[in-house]
C-alpha positions in Angstrom: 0.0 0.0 0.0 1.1 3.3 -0.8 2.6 6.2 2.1 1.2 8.6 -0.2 -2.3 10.1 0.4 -5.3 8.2 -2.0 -5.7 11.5 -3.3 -2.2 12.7 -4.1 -2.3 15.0 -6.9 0.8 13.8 -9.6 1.2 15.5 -12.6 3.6 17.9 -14.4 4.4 21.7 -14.7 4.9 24.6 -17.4 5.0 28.2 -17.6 3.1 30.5 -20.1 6.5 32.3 -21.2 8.1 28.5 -22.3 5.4 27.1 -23.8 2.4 28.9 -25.4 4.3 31.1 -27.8 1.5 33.0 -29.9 3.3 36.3 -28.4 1.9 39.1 -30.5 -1.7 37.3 -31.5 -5.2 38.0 -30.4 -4.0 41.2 -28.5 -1.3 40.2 -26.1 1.1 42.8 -25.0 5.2 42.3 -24.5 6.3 40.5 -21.6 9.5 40.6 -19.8 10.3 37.0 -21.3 9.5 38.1 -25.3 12.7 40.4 -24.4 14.6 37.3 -23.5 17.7 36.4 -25.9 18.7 33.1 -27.0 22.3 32.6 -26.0 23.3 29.5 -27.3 26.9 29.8 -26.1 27.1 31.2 -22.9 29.2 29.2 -20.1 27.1 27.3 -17.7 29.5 28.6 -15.2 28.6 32.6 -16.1 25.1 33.3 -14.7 26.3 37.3 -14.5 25.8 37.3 -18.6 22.6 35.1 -18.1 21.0 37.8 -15.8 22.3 41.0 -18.0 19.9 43.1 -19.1 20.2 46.8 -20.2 17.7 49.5 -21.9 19.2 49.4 -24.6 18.9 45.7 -25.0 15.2 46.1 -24.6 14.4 48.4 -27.2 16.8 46.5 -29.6 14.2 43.6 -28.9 10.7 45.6 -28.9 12.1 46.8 -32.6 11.9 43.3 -34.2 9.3 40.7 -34.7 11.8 38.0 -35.0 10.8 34.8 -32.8 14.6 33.4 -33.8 16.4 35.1 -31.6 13.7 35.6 -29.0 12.9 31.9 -28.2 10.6 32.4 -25.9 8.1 34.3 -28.0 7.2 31.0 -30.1 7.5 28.2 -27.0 6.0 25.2 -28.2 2.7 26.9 -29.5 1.0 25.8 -26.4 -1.5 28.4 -27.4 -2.5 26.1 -30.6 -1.7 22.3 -29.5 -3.2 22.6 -26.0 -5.9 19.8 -26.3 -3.3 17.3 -28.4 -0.8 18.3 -25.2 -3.6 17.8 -22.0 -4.7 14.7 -23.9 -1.2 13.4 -23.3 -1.1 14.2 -20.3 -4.3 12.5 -19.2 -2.8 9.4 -21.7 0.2 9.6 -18.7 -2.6 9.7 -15.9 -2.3 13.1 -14.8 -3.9 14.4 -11.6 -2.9 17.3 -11.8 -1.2 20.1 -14.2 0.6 23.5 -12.9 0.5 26.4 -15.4 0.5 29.8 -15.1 -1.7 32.5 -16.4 0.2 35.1 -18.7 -0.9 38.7 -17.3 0.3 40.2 -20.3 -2.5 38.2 -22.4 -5.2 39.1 -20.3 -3.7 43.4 -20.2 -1.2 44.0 -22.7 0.2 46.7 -20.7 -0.8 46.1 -17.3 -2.7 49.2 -16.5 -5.8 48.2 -19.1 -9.0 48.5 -16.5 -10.6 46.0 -18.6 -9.2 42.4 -19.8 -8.4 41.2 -23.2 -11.6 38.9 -24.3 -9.3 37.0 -26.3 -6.9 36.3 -23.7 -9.8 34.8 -21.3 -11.7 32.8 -24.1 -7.9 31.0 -24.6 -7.8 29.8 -20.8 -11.0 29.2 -20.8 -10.9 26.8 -23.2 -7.7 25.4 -21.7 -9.8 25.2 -18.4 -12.3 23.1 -19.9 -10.2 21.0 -21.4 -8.6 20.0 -18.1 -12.1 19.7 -16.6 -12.6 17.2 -19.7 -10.0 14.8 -18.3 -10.6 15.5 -15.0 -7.3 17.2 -14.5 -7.0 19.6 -11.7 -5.2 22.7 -12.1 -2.4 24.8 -10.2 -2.4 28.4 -11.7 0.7 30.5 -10.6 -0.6 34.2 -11.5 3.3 35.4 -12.0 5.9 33.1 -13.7 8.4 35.0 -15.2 5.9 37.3 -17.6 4.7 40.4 -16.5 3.5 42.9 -18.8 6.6 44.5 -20.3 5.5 48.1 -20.3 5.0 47.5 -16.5 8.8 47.2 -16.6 9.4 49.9 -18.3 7.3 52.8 -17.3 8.0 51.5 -13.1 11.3 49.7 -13.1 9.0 46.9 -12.4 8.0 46.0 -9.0 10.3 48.7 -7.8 7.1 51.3 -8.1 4.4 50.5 -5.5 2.2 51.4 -8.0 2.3 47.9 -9.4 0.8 46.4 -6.8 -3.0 47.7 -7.9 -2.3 46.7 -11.1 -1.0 43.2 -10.2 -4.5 43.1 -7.6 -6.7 44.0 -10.7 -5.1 41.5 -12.7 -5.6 38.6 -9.7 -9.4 39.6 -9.0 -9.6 39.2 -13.1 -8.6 35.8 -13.0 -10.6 34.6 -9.3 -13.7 36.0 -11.3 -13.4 34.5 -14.8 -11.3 31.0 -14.2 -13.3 30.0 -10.0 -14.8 27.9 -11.2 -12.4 25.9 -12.4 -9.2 26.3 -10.1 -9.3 25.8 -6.6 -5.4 25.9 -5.8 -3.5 29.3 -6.3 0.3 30.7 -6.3 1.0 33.9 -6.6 4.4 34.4 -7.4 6.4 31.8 -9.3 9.9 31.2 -7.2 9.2 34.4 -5.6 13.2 34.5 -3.8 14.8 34.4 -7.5 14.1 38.6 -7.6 17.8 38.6 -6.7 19.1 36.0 -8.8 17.7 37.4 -12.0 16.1 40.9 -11.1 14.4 41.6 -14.6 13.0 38.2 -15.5 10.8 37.9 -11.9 10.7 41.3 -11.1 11.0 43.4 -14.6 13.7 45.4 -13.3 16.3 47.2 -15.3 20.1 47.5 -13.6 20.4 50.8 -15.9 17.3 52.6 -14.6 18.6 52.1 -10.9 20.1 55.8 -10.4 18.0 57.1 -7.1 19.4 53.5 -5.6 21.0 50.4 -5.4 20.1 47.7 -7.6 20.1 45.6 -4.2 18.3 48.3 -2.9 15.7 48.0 -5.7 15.4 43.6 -5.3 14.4 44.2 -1.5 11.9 47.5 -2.4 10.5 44.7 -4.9 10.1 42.1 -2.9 8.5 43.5 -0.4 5.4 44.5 -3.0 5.2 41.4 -4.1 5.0 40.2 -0.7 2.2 42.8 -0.2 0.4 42.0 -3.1 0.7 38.0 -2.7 -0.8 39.0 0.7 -3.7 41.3 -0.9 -4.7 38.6 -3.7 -4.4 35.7 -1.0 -7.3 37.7 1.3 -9.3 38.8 -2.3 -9.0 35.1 -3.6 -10.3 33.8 -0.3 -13.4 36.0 -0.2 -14.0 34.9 -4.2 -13.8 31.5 -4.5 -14.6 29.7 -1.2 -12.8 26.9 -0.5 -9.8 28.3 -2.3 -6.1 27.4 -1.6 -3.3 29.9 -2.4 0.2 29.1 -2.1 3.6 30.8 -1.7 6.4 29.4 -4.0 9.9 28.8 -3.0 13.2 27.5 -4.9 14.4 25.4 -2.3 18.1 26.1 -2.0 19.3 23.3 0.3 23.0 24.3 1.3 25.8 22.1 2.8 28.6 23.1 4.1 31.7 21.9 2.8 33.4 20.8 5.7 32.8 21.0 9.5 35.2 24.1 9.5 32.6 26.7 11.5 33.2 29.1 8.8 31.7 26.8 5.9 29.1 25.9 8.8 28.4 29.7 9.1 28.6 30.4 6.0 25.9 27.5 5.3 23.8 28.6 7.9 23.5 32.1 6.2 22.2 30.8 3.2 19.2 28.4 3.7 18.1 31.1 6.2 18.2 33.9 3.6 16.5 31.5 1.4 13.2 30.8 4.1 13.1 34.2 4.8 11.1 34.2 1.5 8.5 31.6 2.5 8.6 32.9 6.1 7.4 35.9 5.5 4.4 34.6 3.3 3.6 32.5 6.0 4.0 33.3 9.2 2.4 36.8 7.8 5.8 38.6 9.2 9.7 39.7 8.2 12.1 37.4 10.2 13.7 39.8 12.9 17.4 38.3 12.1 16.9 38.9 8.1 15.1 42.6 8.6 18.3 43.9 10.9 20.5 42.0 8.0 18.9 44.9 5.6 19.0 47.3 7.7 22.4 46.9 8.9 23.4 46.9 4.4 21.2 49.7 4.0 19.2 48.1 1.8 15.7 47.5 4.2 12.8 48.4 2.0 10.8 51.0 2.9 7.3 50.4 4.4 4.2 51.9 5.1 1.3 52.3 7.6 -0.8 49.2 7.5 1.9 46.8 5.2 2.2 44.9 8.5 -0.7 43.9 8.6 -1.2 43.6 5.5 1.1 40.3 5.7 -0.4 38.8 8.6 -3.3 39.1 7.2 -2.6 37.6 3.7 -0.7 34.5 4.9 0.0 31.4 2.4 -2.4 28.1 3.2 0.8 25.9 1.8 3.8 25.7 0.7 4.8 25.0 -2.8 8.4 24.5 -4.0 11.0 23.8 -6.7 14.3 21.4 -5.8 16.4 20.6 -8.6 20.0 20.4 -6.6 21.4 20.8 -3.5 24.0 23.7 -2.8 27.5 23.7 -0.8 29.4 26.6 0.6 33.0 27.3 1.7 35.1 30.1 3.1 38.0 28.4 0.9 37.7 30.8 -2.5 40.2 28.4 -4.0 37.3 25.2 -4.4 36.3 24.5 -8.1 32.4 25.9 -8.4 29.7 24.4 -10.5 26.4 25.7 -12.1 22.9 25.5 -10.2 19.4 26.6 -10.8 20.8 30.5 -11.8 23.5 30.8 -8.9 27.0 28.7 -8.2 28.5 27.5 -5.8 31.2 24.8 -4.6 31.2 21.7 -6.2 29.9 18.7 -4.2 32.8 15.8 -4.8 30.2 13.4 -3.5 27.3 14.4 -6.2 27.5 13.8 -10.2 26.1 16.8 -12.1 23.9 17.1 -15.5 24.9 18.6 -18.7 24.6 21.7 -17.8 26.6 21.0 -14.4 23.7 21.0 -11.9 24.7 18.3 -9.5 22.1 15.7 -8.7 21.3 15.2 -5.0 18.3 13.1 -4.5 18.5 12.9 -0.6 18.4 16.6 -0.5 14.9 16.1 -1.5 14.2 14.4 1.3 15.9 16.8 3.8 14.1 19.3 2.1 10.5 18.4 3.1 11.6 17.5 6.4 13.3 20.9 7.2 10.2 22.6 5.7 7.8 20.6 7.2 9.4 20.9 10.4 9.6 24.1 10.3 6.1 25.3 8.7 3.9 22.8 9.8 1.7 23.5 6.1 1.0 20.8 3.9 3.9 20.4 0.9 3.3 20.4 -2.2 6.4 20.1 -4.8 5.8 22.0 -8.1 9.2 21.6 -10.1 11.7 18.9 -10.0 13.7 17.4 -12.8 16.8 17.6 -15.1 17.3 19.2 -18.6 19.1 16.6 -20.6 19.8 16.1 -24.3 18.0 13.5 -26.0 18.5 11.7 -29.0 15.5 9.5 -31.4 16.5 6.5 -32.2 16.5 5.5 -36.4 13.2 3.4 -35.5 12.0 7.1 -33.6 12.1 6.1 -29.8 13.5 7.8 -27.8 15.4 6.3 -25.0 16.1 8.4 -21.5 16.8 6.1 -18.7 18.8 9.2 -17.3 15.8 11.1 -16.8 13.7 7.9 -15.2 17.1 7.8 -13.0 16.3 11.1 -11.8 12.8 11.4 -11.5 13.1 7.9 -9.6 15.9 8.3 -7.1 13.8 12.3 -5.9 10.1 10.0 -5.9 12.1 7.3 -3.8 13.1 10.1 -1.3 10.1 12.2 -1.5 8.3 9.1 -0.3 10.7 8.0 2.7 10.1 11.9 4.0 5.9 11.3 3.9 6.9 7.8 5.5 8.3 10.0 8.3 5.5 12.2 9.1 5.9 15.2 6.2 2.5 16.2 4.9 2.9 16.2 1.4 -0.6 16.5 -1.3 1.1 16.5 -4.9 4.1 16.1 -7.3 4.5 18.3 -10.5 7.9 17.5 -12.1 9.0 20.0 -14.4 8.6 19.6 -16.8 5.8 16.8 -18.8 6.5 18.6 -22.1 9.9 19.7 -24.1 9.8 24.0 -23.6 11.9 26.8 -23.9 14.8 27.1 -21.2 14.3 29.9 -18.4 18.2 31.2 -18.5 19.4 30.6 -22.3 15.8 30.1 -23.5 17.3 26.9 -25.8 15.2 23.9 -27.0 17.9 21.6 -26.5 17.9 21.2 -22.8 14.9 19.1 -23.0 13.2 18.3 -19.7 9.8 16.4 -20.7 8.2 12.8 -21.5 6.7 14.6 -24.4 9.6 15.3 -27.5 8.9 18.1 -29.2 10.4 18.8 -32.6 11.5 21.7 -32.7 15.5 22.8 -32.6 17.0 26.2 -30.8 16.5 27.9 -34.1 12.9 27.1 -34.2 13.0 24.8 -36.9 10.7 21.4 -36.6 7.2 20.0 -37.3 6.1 20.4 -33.6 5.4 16.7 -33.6 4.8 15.7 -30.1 6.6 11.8 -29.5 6.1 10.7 -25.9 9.7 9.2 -24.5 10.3 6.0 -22.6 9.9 8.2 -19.5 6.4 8.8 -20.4 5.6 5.1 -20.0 7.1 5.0 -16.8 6.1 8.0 -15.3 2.6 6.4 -16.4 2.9 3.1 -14.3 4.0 5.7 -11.9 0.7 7.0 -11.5 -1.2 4.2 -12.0 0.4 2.6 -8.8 0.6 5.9 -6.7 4.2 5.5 -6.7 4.9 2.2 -5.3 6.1 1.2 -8.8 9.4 2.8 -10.1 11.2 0.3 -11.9 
């Protein structure tokens, strides 16, 4: 008999920005990610040239209708194969699917008082089609694509003013989709605002002059926090019954070595990352993390009322990603390695991926304990798998026992931390589906059970070919993970 729960929700996840492409039809506006350049040759190792991002840059973009080198405009065209893609996904079993709603389809600007009919007739139709197969969705409001013109007439979430705009957005979406979606999340990987400022948080290093550009990630922050909290209380009153999540990256850090500088060091690390889900739900700033700012000068500024705001607006569960664990050392000298948009020291216990992420299944497992333990919320992970390149066979199978390595070894885990006591309700790998790459936005770090033809220059048929992974993760389901060979 399975640990996990009868009604444990497995499925899969995706994000507007990598898959739907369909970037300047039926009135959608620019998003931060249509700005996004292909950079098929940057060094795993150099997330500083990932995360670069100028004015200049920007406008270079917004004066061309190429998709080529813009990868993220044409995704997988989502937006025109979505019942041949949630028909796979039932195929597979799904319980469940995570996708996100892209604000710049439903106001092309952001500041529109009134939403794009087109833009709600699309996930409508990609509501009902879930409702078909009896697939329950988990809609993250903000992944990665806010309206572009947001960006550049506020620096992004910099300006307060994006909170009402944000709220009018949320309110749009509790009214028109209710009926369909019980579990919410407001902010995808909300702690990656300092990791890649622009991409989550649409704001430009260049247009930082009154201020630091840390200055400017903590101001953000702290509006989304508010408006997370404002949307949590509004989608509570709309849709009774509702669930709305905060979203973490789950940054698991080792120390190197008992030295009690790497332990420090460590220390420092996984409790900057909570202070993220710790705000969201225990409704307050962690005193340690708040004096931390203050002491760098970079504490955002508040008003009257945005404490209570928080503790009023608190998270019902958390949701998070875990690809990799992390190590740190006070030794600069130790070789580094490539994570999920950050480095740090290699783990000489650990093997890595292709693109150097180093594959720690057990940290899974400490993961949910540390969070459970410390939350006492039910769990829920949204994102966890490895990019990989794949190759179809002459016959056109694909083989990726790598992947099914993976996925396995984290499910194995996962299910030794419910044994223990975690309360865990779902499992949404990322990702089902073959989509555009968040940092170099290439095809060719493939993630899903679905193949997708299509290369990093775009070129392909868009034939969808389900992997040997899909057959597995299929028996997966089918046997609420007791069976994983």
């Amino acid at each position: 008999m399975s640990v996990l729960r009868d009604d444990f929700l497995w499925g899969g996840a995706i994000a507007a920005n990598q898959v739907e492409g369909a970037w300047n039809l039926d009135g959608k506006g620019l998003s931060v990610a249509d700005v996004a350049v292909f950079k098929p040759n940057l060094d795993v190792t150099d997330y500083a040239g990932h995360n670069t991002v100028t004015t200049a840059m920007i406008e270079t973009a917004m004066a061309t209708d190429d998709a080529k080198d813009y990868p993220k405009r044409r995704g997988i065209d989502f937006y025109h194969h979505y019942e041949e893609d949630i028909a796979l996904f039932a195929e597979m079993g799904f319980k469940t699917l995570r996708l996100s709603i892209a604000w710049s389809r439903l106001f092309p600007t952001g500041e529109e008082e009134v939403a794009n009919v087109a833009g709600l007739a699309f996930y409508k139709k990609v509501f009902e089609e879930l409702k078909k197969h009896d697939i329950e969705p988990i809609v993250t409001l903000s992944h990665y694509e806010m309206p572009l013109a947001l960006s550049l007439k506020y620096n992004g979430w910099v300006d307060r003013a994006v909170i009402s705009h944000f709220t009018r957005f949320a309110e749009c979406c509790f009214e028109a989709f209710g009926q369909y979606v019980t579990y919410w999340l407001t902010f995808n990987e909300i702690d990656s605002v300092g990791r890649h400022p622009f991409t989550t948080a649409g704001i430009i290093p260049d247009q930082c002059q009154a201020y630091s550009l840390e200055k400017a990630v903590y101001q953000a922050l702290h509006h989304q926090y508010l408006a997370a909290a404002i949307a949590t209380q509004k989608c509570h009153q709309m849709i009774p019954g509702s669930q709305v999540g905060s979203m973490l990256t789950k940054l698991t850090t080792y120390p190197h070595t008992c030295h009690p500088e790497d332990v420090a060091l460590a220390l420092a690390q996984n409790l900057d990352n909570y202070s993220h889900s710790d705000i969201q739900i225990f409704g307050k700033y962690p005193v340690l993390h708040l004096k931390r700012l203050q002491a760098k000068g970079v504490a955002p500024d508040m008003e009257a009322g945005d404490e209570e705001l928080l503790a009023n607006g608190r998270a019902d569960y958390l949701a998070f990603s875990y690809y990799m664990s992390r190590t740190e050392s006070a030794d600069p000298e130790l070789e580094k390695t490539a994570g999920n948009t950050i480095m740090s020291v290699k783990n000489p216990y650990l093997a890595s991926t292709d693109w150097g992420w180093q594959i720690d299944p057990v940290g899974l497992r400490i993961s949910l304990l540390e969070l459970y333990d410390r939350y006492q919320v039910p769990l829920i992970i949204v994102e966890n798998g490895m990019g990989a390149k794949d190759t179809i066979e002459a016959d056109g199978s694909i083989h990726d026992p790598y992947r099914i390595s993976y996925l396995k070894a984290h499910i194995e885990e996962m299910k030794k931390a419910v044994a223990m006591g975690v309360d865990l309700f779902g499992y949404t790998s990322w990702a089902p589906i073959d989509l555009i790459s968040v940092s170099t936005s290439q095809m060719s770090k493939r993630y899903g059970y679905i193949y997708v033809d299509q290369d990093d220059l775009g070129k392909g048929s868009l034939e969808r070919r389900p992997k040997d992974s899909f057959y597995w993760y299929q028996k997966v389901i089918q046997s609420n993970g007791d069976e994983l060979d």
